[in-house]
C-alpha positions as CSV (number, residue, x, y, z in Angstrom):
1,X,52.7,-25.5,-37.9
2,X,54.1,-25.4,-34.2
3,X,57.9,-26.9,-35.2
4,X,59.8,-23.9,-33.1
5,X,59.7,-23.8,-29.4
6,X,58.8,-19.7,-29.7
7,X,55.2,-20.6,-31.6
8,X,53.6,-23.1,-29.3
9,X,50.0,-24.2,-29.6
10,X,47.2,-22.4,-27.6
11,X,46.7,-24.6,-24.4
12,X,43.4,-25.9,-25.5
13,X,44.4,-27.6,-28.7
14,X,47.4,-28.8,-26.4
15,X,45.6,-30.0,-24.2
16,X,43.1,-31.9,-26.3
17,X,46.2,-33.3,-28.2
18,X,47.7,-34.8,-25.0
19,X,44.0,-36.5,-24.0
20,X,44.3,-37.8,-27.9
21,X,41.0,-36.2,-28.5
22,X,40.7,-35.7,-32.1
23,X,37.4,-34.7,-32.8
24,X,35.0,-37.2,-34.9
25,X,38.4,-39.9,-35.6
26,X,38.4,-40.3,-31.7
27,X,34.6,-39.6,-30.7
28,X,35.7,-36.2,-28.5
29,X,37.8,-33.5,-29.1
30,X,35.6,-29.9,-29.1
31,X,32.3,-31.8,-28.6
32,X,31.4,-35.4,-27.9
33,X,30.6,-37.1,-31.3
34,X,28.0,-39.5,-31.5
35,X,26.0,-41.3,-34.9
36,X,29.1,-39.1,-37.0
37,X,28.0,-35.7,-35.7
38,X,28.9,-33.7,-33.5
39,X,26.7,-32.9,-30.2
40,X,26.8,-29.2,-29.9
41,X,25.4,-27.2,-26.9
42,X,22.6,-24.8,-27.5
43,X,23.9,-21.4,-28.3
44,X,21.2,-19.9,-26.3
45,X,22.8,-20.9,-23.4
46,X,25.8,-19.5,-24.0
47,X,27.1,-16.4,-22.1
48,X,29.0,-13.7,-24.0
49,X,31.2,-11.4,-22.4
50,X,29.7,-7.9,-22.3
51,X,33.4,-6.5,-23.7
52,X,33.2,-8.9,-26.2
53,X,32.0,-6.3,-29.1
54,X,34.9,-4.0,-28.0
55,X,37.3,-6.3,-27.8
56,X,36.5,-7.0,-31.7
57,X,35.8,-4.4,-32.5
58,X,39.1,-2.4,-31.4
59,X,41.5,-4.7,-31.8
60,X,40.5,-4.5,-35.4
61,X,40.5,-0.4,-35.3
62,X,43.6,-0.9,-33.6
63,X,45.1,-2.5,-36.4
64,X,43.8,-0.1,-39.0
65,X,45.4,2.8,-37.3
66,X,48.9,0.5,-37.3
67,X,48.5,0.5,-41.4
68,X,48.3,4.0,-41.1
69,X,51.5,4.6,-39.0
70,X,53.4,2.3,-40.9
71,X,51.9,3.9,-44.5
72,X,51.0,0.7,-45.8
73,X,48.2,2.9,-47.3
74,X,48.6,6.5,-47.7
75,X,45.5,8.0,-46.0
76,X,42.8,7.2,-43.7
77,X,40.4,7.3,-46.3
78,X,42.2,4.6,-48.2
79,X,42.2,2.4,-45.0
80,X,38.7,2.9,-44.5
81,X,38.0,1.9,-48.1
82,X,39.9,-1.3,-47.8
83,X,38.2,-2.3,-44.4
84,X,34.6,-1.6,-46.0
85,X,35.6,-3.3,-49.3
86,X,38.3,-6.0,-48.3
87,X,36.8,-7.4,-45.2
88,X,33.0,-6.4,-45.1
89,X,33.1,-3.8,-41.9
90,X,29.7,-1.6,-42.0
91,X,30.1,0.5,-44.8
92,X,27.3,3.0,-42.4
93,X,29.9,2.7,-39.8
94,X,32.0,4.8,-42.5
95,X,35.4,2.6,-42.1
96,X,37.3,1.6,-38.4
97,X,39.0,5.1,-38.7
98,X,36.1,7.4,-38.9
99,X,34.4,5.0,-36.5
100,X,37.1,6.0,-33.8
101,X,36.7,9.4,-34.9
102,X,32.9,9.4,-34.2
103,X,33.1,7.4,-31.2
104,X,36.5,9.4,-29.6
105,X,40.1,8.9,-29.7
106,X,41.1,9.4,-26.5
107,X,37.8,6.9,-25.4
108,X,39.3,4.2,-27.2
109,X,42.6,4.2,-26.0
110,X,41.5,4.2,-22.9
111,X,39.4,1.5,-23.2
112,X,42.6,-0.2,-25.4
113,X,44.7,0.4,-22.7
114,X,42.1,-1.2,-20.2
115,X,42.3,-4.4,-22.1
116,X,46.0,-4.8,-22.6
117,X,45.9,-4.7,-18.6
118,X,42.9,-7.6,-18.6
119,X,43.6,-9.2,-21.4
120,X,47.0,-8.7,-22.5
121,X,49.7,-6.9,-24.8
122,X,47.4,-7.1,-27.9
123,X,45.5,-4.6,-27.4
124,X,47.8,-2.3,-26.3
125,X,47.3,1.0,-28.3
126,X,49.5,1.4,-31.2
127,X,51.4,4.7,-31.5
128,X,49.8,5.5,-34.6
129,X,46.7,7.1,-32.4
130,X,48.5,10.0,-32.1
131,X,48.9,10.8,-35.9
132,X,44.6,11.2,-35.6
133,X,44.9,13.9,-32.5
């Protein structure tokens, strides 16, 4: 999947590649194995990020507003449709379009523009926001 050098794996799976840590064949790879199953750690215990909804959430919004610039659909409407139908997104919610219209345009790509700074170019706002002002 990785054959150029432009597409190289994410550094974990690298990483576990190098250690030959293939999961149940080796005994380790994302968890320890043990009796043929894997010893996962309690998801109690585990601590999510409290931009973690945004950063889902957006990015995903983000990319609706991209099919809009680049008329892969002809209206928002359309976009919302496919969102709520295609891929499950709250129907209440009303789509990822009318949810950045309730929650504000300028707020998300501010908040967009926050991330690309934290996180990365990914989130940076696509140029389609302006199409909604």
């Amino acid at each position: 999947f990785f054959a150029t050098a432009q597409m190289k794996p994410p550094e974990v799976l690298q990483r576990l590649y190098d250690q030959k840590k293939f999961g149940q064949k080796t005994g380790e790879g994302f968890y320890v194995w043990t009796d043929g199953k894997p010893q996962k750690p309690d998801p109690g215990a585990a601590i999510v990020p409290p931009d973690l909804p945004d950063r889902l959430m957006l990015a995903l919004v983000n990319e609706a507003i991209a099919v809009l610039r680049e008329q892969i659909v002809d209206d928002a409407d359309l976009v919302d449709a496919g969102v709520i139908f295609g891929a499950g997104f709250a129907p209440f919610r009303g789509g990822p379009i009318q949810y950045a219209r309730a929650r504000g345009i300028a707020e998300i790509v501010a908040r967009l523009e926050e991330f690309a700074e934290v996180y990365g170019p990914r989130f940076t706002p696509d140029s389609g926001w302006q199409l909604l002002q």
